[in-house]
N, C-alpha and C positions, 0 to 999 in steps of 0.2 A: 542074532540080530532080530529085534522084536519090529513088525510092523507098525507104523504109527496110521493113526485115521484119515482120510481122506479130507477131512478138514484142516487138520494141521499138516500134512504136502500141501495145499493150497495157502496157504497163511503162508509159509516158508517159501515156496515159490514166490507170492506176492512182494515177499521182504525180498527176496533177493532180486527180483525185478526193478525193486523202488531202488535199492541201491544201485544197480548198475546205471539208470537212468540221472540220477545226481550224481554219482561219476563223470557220466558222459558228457552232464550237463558243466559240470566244472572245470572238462578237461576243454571244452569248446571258449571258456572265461578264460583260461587261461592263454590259449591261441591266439584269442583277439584281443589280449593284452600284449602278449610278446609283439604282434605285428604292428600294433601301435608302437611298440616302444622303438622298435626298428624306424621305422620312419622317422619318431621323434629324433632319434639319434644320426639318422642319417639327414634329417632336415637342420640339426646343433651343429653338426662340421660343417653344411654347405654354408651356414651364415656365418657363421667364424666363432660362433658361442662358445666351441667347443673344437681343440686342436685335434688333428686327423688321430693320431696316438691316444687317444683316452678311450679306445675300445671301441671308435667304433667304426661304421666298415661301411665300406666304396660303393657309389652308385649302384654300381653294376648286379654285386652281392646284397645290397639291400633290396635290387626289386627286384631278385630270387629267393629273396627269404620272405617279403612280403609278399609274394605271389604263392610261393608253397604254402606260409600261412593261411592265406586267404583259402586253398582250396580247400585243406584238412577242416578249416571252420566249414565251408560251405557244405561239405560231404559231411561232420560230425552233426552241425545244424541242424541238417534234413533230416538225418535220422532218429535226430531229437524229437522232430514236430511229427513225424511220420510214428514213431512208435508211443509217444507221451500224448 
């Protein structure tokens, strides 16, 4: 295994940095989309837009998924603005 220069570990770190960071950064878009849609979907049954069978799910289980949502954003968020 041939050592590489100190300059290129540091490039290669940098890249894999950036990439974990737009991971993270996506996987938080994608959180606070799902937790919208939850609500949306649990706010289409309460009004009658949408029959309780079309997938989608009861009070009770919507502000546990919108609550779980919310923290994992809140926790991935932070450590968005904290390391970026």
């Amino acid at each position: 295994m041939t050592e590489e220069s100190p300059e290129k570990q540091l490039r290669l770190r940098v890249c894999v940095l950036s990439e974990l960071l737009h991971t993270e950064r996506d996987y938080v878009q994608t959180l606070e989309f799902l937790s919208l849609k939850v609500v949306f979907c649990h706010r289409r049954t309460e009004s009658g837009a949408a029959s309780p069978t079309e997938g989608s799910v009861g009070l009770h289980s919507a502000n546990i998924l919108a609550t779980d949502l919310q923290r994992a954003v809140s926790v991935s968020s932070h450590r968005c603005v904290r390391q970026g």
